[in-house]
N, C-alpha and C positions, 0 to 999 in steps of 0.2 A: 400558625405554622402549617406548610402545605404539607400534606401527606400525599409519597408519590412510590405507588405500586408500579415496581420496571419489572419487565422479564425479555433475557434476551431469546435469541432467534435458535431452537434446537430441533431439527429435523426429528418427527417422531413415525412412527406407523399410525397412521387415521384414512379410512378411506370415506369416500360418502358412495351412498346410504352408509352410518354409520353408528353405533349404540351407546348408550347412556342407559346405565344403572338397567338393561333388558329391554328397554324400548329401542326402535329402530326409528331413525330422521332420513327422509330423504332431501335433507338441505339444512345449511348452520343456520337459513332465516327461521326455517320449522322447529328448530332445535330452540333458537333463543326464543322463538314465541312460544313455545311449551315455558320456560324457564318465567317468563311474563306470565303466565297465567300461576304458577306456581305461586310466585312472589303476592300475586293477586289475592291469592285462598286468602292469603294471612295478614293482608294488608287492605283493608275498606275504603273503596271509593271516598269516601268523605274525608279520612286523611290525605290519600291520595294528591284530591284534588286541592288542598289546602300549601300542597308543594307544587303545585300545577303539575303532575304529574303525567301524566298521558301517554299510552304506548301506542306506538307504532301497529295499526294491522301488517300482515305477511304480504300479502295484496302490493299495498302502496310501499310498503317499504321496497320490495322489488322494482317498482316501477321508477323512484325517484334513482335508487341504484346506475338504473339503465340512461337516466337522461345524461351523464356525464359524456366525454371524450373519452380522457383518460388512455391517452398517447403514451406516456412517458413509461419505462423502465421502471423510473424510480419514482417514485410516489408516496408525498408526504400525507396523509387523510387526519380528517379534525370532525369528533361529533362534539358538540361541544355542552349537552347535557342527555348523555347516555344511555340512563336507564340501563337497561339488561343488554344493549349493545347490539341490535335486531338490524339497525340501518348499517352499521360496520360489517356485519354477516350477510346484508345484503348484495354489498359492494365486494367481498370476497367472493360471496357465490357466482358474483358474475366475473369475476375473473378466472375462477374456476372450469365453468359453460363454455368461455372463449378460448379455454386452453391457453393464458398466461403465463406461458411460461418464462423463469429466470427474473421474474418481478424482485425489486427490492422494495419494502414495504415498510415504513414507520407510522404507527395509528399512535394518535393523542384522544383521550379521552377524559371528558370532565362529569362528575357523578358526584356531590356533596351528600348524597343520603346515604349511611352506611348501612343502612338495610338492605339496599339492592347491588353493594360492590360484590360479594359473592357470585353473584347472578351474572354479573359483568364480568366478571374475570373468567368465570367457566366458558362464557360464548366466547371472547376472546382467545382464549386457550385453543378452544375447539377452531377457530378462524385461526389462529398460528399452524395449526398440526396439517389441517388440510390443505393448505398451501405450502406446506413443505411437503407433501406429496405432489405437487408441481414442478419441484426445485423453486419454490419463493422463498425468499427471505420474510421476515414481519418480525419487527418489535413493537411494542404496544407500551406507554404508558398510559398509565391512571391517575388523572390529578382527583384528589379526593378535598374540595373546595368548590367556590364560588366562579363559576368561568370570565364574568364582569371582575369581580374584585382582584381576581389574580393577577392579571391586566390590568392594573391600576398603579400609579408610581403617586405614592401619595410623598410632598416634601413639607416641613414644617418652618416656616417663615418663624419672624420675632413675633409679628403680630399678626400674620394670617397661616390659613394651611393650603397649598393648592394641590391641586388634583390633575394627573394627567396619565397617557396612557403606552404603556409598553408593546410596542405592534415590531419587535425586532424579530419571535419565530413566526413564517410565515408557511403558508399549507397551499397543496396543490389541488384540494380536494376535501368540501367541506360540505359534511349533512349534519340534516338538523330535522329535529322534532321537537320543538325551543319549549322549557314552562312557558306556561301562560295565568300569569295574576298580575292583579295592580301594583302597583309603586307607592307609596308617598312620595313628595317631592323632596323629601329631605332624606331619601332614605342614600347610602352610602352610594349604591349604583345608579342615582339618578343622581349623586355629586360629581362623580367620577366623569359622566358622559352629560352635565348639566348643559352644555353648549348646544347639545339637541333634543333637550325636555323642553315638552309646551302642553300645558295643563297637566292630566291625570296620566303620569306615563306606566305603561306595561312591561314585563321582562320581555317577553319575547320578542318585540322589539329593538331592544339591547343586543340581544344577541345577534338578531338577522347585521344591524349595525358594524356591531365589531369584529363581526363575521368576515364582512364585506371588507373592511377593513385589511384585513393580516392572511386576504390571498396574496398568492404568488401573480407574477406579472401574467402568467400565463391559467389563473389559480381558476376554480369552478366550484359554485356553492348550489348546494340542492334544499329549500326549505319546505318544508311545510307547515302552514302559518293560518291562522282567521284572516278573513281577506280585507280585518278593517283597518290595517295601514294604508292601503288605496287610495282613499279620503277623508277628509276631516282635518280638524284642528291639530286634534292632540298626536299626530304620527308626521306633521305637517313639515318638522326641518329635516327628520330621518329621512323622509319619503323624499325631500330633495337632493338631499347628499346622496341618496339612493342613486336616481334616476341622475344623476348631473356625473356620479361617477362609474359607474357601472352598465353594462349592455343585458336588458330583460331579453332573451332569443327562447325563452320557449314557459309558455302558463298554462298550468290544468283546475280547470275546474269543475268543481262538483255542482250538480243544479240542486239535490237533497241537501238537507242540514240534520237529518234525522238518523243516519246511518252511517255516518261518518267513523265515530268511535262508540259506537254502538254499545260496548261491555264495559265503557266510563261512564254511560249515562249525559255523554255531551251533545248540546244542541249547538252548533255553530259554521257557520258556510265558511267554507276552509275552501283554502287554493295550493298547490304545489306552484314553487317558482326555480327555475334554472337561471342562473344570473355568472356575467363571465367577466373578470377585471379586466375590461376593454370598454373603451371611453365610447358612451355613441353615435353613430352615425345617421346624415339625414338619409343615407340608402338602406339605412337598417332593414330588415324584417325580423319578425317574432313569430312562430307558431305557438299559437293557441288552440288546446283542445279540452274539451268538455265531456261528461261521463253524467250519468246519472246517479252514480252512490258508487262507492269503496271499491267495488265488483267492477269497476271500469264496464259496466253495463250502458248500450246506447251511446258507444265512444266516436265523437267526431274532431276531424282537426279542420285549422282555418288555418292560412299563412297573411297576416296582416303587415301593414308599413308598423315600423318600430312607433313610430310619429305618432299615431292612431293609439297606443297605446302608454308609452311614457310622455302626458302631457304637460306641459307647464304654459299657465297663463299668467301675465302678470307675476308677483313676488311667489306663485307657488307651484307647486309639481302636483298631477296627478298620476295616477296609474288607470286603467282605461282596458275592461275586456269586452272588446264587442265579439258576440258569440254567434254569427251568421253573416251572409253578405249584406245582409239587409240593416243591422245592426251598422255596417260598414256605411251604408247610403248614407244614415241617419247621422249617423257624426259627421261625415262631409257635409253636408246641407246644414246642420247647425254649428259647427267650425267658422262657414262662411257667414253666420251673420256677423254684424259690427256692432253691435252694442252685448253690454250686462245691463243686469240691475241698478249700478252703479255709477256707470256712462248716462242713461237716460232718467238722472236726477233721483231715484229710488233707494230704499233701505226696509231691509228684513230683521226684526226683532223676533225672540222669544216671550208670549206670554208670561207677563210677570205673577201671575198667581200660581200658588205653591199650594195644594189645599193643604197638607197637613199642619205647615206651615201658618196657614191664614185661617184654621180649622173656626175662631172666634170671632170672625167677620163674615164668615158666610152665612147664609140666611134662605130657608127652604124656598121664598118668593119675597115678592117687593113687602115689606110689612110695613115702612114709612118710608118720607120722604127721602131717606137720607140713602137708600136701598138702588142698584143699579144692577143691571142685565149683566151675569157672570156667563160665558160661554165656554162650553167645553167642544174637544173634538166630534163629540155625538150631534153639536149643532151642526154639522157640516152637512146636508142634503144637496146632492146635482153640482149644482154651481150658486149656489144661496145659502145663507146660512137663517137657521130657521130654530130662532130660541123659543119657541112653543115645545117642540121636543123634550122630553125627559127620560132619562134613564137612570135606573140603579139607586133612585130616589137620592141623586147628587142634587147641590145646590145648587139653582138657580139664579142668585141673587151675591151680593157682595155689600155690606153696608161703609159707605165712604167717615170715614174719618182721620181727624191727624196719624194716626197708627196707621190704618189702612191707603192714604192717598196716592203714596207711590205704587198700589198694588194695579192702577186702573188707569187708563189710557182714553185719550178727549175722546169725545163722537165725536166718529169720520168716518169718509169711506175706507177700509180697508181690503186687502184680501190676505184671506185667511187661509192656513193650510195646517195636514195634520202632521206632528212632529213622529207617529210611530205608523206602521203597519205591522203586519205578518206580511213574512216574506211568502206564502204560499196565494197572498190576495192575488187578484189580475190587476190593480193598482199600485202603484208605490207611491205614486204622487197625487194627495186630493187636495182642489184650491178649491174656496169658494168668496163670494164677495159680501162682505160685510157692507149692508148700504147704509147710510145714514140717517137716509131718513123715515125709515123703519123704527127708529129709535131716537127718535125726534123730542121725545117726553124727557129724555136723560143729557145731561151734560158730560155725564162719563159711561164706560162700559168697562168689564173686568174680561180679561180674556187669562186663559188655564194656560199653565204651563209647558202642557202637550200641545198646544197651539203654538205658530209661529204665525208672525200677521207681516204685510209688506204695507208702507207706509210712503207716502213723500218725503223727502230730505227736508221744504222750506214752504212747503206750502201743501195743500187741502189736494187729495188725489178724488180727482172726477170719475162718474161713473164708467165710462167709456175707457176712461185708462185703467177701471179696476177690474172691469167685464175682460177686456183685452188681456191682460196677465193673466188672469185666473181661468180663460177659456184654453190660454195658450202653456198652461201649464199641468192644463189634464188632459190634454192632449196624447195618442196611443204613442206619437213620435217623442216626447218628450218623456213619457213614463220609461221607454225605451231606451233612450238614450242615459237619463237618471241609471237604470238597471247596471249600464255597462261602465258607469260610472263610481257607482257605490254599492256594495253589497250591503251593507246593511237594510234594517228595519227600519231606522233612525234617518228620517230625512231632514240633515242637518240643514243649517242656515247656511252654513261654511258654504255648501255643496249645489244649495242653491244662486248662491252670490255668484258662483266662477261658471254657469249655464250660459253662454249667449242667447242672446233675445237680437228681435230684427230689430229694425228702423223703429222711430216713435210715430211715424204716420202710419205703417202698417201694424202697428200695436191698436191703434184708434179704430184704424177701418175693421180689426175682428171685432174688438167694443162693442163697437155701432151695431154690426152684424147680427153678436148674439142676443144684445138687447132687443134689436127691429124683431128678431124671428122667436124672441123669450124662451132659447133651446139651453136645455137641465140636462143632457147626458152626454158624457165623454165620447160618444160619436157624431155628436152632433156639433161639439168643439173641432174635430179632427175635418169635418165639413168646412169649418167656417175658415181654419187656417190653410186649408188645402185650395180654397177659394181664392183668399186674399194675397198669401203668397204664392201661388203656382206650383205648389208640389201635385204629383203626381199620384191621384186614391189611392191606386193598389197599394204605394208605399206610405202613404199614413197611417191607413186603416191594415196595415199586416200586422 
C-alpha cells in the first residue's frame, strides 16, 4: 500500500533568514542541509550507503536549481528520491531571490525510508510557508515507496505476468539526486523496465530513465549522476532511448572524484546534466562546463555542436564531453576516419584468466612442460610486453590442462592493453604488443583478466599491424579523446570497439615506423602518427 503524506497550501508567517528551534538559516537550502547533517549523527555511512543514500551538498544543490527555465506560473516539480528535500529548497530558494511572485506550485516527492520522512516534511513545510510570503501557492505530497515500482502496472495473465508502466502524471520540473546500488536482473525494477536492462543494471539509472520519461511536453530534468551511463555495455539501451529522445543543452563536470561528497566517504566522477523533452537537432548546441571539485573552483564553460557530444555510431549511442577546443579538434579528426576495429577485420577480447578463480593452475614459474607464460597488466612496459617482470610475487605461469584449456589463448601476435587505470594517471589508455616470437618455446600463453588483447578475426595478425594499433592507441590524441569519451578507470572493450581507426595502409605505415625507429614511449607514438597521418604537433602532443 502506498503511504501518501498531502498537505494543502495555507499562507503562514515565515520569513527568511528564518529560525528553527533558536538557530537562524539564511536559506531553506541551509536549513535542509543542517536537517542532513542531523539525520547523519544518527544514521552511519555504511547504512546509509547500503540504501544508496547520498545527500546533496548546499553548493550543487543551488547550482543544478539555477540550470532550469522555469517560465511557467504553474509548475508541477518531481524529486524522485528525496532525502531531507535540499534540492526542492533549492528550487524554492530561487524563486524566492527572483521575486516569484503569484507562483502555483505542486511538488511530488518520493522517500521509501522512514527514517528521514520527518526530515522531509519539515523542509517542505519550511518551502510551503516561505513562498507564501511571496503570495505562492505549494502543495507538496510525499509518496512514502518505491519511485520504479509505483510506476509499475503490473497485470496477471493465465499463464504469464507482464509488467508495464504508468507515465499518465507528468511534471514540469524534475531533480534528482538518484540512489546509486546494483540491481539483480531479476529484481522487480529491472522487470518492470527489463526492455532496457543489458547486464548488471543500477537504480540510478532507472530513475534518470523514467524520469525522462513522465516530463511534460515542455518538461526539464536536472540530475546528478556517476558519469558511467556515458559508455559501456550495461547503460547501453538507456543511454540510447536517452540521447534518440531527449535534447542534452547543458553538462557539468567535475575533474576531482575525491571531494565530491566528501562527508559520504564517496570516490566517484560525477557529472550534472540538464536534459529538455525536445527531440534533437542536427543544429543543436550543448554548453559544457567543468569545475574542479563541489566549490565550482577553476569554473570554465565551452559551447559545443550537440553532435560532438550525443553520439551514435552504428547500433549504439554515446555521450561525449570534450572539455577544451582542443578536445573539439581531436574528435573532428578521429570522427573523420573510416574504419573501427571491426571494419578492418579485428576483434578485442578480455583475458580469460580469473586468478582467484584459476588460483590451482597457477604456478610461481615454468616448473614442467605442461607450464606457459601467464601475463598480467604489470607486463606492460612502453610498447612491449615484457614477462621477465614480476611483481607482488603473482604468478607467472599457468599449467595447461583439460580444466585449465579454455583459460589460455594460441601464440600470436597480439596487442595488449590494460583493462583499469586510476583516473589521476596521465594515461588511460596503455597498449602494448605481445610478439610472438618472444615466446616461441610455447604453444599457448595465458593472459589475466585485467588484460584485454586485440586479435585477428581469421587469421594470424602480423607485426606491423600490431606495432600500428598499439603505437596508435597510446597515442596523447587518442588518450584524449578515450577521456572525453569515458570517464571511467575501466577501459572497456565496448569503448574501444566504437573508436575509429584510419585506413589499413596507414595503420601499416605507423607499424613499420615504430618498428624501423624501436620507439617505447607515448611521445614517440604521437611522432610517428603525426608523421604518417598529417596531423599537426602542437595538436598531438597538447
Amino acid at each position: 500500500m502506498t503511504s501518501i503524506i498531502t498537505k494543502t497550501t495555507n499562507k503562514t508567517s515565515l520569513y527568511l533568514p528564518f529560525s528553527s528551534e533558536g538557530v537562524y538559516y539564511q536559506s531553506l537550502v541551509e536549513y535542509s542541509n543542517s536537517l542532513s547533517k542531523n539525520y547523519c549523527e544518527d544514521n552511519h555511512i555504511s547504512d546509509r550507503k547500503t540504501k544508496g543514500q547520498i545527500f546533496t551538498p548546499p553548493k550543487i544543490a543551488t547550482f543544478m536549481a539555477g540550470l532550469f527555465t522555469a517560465e511557467k506560473s504553474k509548475i508541477k516539480i518531481l524529486d524522485p528520491g528525496a532525502g531531507t528535500g535540499i534540492l526542492v529548497a533549492a528550487i524554492c530558494d530561487r524563486f524566492i531571490q527572483e521575486n516569484r511572485r503569484g507562483l502555483e506550485i505542486t511538488v511530488h516527492v518520493y522517500e521509501n525510508d522512514k527514517t528521514v520522512l520527518p526530515f522531509l516534511q519539515s523542509t517542505l513545510e519550511a518551502c510551503k510557508s516561505a513562498l507564501g510570503e511571496m503570495d505562492c501557492s505549494m502543495d507538496y505530497q510525499i509518496f512514502e515507496t518505491d519511485f520504479i515500482l509505483h510506476h509499475a502496472k503490473i497485470e496477471k495473465c493465465k499463464d504469464c505476468t507482464v509488467s508495464s508502466l504508468d507515465l499518465s502524471t507528468r511534471y514540469d520540473l524534475i531533480i534528482s539526486n538518484p540512489p546509486y546500488y546494483k540491481l539483480n536482473k531479476s529484481s522487480p525494477e529491472a522487470l518492470v523496465l527489463q526492455k532496457y536492462v543489458y547486464g548488471q543494471p543500477n537504480i540510478y539509472a532507472f530513475f534518470m530513465l523514467l524520469s525522462g520519461m513522465i516530463m511534460t511536453e515542455t518538461g526539464e530534468m536536472v540530475f546528478i549522476t556517476p558519469r558511467s551511463f556515458c559508455s559501456g555495455l550495461y547503460y547501453s539501451k538507456i543511454r540510447k532511448w536517452f540521447i534518440q529522445n531527449l535534447t542534452l543543452d547543458r553538462l557539468h563536470l567535475f575533474e576531482t572524484r575525491k571531494d565530491m561528497f566528501v562527508d559520504d566517504q564517496i570516490l566517484q566522477e560525477n557529472l550534472i546534466f540538464h536534459a529538455t523533452n525536445v527531440l534533437p537537432t542536427k543544429e543543436g548546441k550543448t554548453l559544457l562546463s567543468v569545475s574542479y571539485d563541489r566549490q565550482f573552483t577553476q569554473y570554465q564553460e565551452l559551447t559545443v555542436p550537440s553532435s560532438d557530444v550525443a553520439y551514435c555510431r552504428g547500433d549504439d549511442c554515446y555521450i561525449r564531453i570534450p572539455t577544451s577546443e582542443n578536445d573539439l579538434k581531436i574528435i573532428e579528426i578521429i570522427d573523420s576516419w573510416p574504419q573501427t576495429l571491426n571494419t578492418l577485420g579485428f576483434e578485442i577480447s578480455t583475458g580469460p584468466v580469473v586468478d582467484f578463480r584459476a588460483l590451482k593452475h597457477l604456478r610461481a614459474t615454468i616448473e614442467n612442460s605442461n607450464c606457459v607464460p601467464l601475463l598480467w597488466m604489470h607486463n606492460i612496459k612502453g610498447i612491449d610486453v615484457e614477462w621477465s617482470i614480476e611483481k607482488n610475487g603473482k604468478a607467472k605461469a599457468i599449467e595447461v590442462n583439460p580444466e585449465s584449456k579454455n583459460l589460455v589463448v594460441p601464440t600470436r601476435n597480439y596487442v595488449v592493453l590494460k583493462r583499469f587505470t586510476s583516473k589521476e594517471q596521465k594515461k588511460r589508455v596503455h597498449a602494448a604488443v605481445l610478439n610472438a616470437d618472444q615466446f616461441s618455446d610455447f604453444e599457448f600463453i595465458g593472459l589475466e583478466n585485467h588484460l584485454n588483447y586485440i586479435h585477428k578475426k581469421r587469421a594470424a595478425m602480423s607485426l606491423d599491424e600490431a606495432y600500428g594499433i598499439a603505437a596508435l592507441l597510446n597515442t596523447t590524441i587518442i588518450d584524449q579523446y578515450f577521456r572525453a569519451l569515458n570517464g571511467n578507470t575501466q577501459v572497456n572493450a565496448t569503448d574501444i570497439r566504437v573508436v575509429s581507426m584510419p585506413d589499413y595502409d596507414k595503420i601499416i605505415a605507423i607499424g613499420k615506423l615504430i618498428k624501423k625507429k624501436n620507439l617505447n614511449s607515448k611521445f614517440d607514438c604521437d611522432d610517428a602518427i603525426s608523421k604518417v597521418l598529417k596531423i599537426e604537433k602542437n595538436l598531438v602532443k597538447n
